[in-house]
C-alpha positions in Angstrom: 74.5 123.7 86.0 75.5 121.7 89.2 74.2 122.4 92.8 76.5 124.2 94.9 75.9 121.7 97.6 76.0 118.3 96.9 77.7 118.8 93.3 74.8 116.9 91.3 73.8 118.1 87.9 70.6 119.9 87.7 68.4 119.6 84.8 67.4 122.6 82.9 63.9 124.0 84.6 64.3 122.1 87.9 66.2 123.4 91.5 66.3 126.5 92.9 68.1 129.5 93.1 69.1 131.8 96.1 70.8 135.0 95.4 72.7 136.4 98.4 72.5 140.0 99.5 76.4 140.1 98.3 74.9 139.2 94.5 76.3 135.4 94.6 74.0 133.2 93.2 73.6 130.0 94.6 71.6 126.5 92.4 70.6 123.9 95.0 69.3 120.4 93.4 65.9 120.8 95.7 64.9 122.1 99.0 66.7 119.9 100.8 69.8 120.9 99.9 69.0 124.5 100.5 67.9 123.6 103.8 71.6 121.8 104.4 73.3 124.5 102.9 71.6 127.0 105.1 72.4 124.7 108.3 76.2 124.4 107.1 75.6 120.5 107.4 78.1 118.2 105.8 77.1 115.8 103.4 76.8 113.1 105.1 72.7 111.8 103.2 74.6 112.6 99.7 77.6 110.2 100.4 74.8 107.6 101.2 73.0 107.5 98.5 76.0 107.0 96.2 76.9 103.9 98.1 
């Protein structure tokens, strides 16, 4: 599965999960991204690192 945020694979027993009171579910790599997600933040620490 791939986080919803920055698009990154996520291994199989690792991330998290937040299920919205709509039912979505949404995988975030770690808390970090969560955190992001939650902010609406743009991507900017993700585009960074791939340089």
């Amino acid at each position: 599965m791939k986080c919803d945020y920055t698009g990154e694979e996520i291994k199989k027993g690792q991330g998290k999960m937040l299920v919205l009171t709509s039912g979505k579910k949404l995988f975030f790599k770690d808390s970090k991204a969560e955190k992001n997600w939650k902010k609406s933040r743009k991507l900017e620490y993700a585009e960074k690192e791939k340089e």
